[in-house]
N, C-alpha and C positions, 0 to 999 in steps of 0.2 A: 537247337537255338542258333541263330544267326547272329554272325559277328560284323560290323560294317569297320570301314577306317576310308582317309582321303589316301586316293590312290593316284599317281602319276603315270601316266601312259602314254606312249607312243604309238603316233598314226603311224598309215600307210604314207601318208603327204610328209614323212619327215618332220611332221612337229608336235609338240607336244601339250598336254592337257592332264589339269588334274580332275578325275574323277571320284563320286562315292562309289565305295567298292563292297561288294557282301561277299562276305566267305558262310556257306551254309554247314552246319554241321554232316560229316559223310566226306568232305573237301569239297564238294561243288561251288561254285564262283560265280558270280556277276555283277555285271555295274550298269551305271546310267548312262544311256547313250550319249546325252550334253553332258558338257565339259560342267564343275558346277561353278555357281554365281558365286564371288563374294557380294554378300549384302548384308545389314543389319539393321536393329532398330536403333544402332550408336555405335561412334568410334569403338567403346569398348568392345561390344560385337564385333566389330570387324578386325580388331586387334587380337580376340581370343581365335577364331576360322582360321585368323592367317596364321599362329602360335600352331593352333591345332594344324593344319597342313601340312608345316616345315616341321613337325614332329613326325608325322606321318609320313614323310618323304624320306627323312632319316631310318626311318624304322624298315619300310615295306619297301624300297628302293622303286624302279621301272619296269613295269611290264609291256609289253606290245598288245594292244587294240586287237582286239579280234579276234586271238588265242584262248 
């Protein structure tokens, strides 16, 4: 079973992006290559993404792009 979370990552270009991140059972790892969108069909949407995020930033810290 695969686990996903918003994950923060660092380019090569020095800047930074939060991505979705899969962690696969075994520890294998991957994300999406774009950065993801906030969008929703409502403020509240977009109020819960961004809650969800900075929780997820707290939790999983920075990884570097490409590792």
């Amino acid at each position: 079973m695969s686990k996903w979370h918003y994950q923060v990552m660092k380019h090569s270009d020095d800047r930074y992006a939060i991505h979705e991140y899969f962690e696969f059972h075994g520890g294998a790892s991957s994300w999406e290559k774009q950065p993801t969108r906030i969008d929703g069909d409502s403020v509240d949407d977009i109020k819960k993404m961004l809650q969800m995020m900075l929780n997820d930033i707290d939790r999983h810290g920075v990884k570097a792009y490409g590792l």
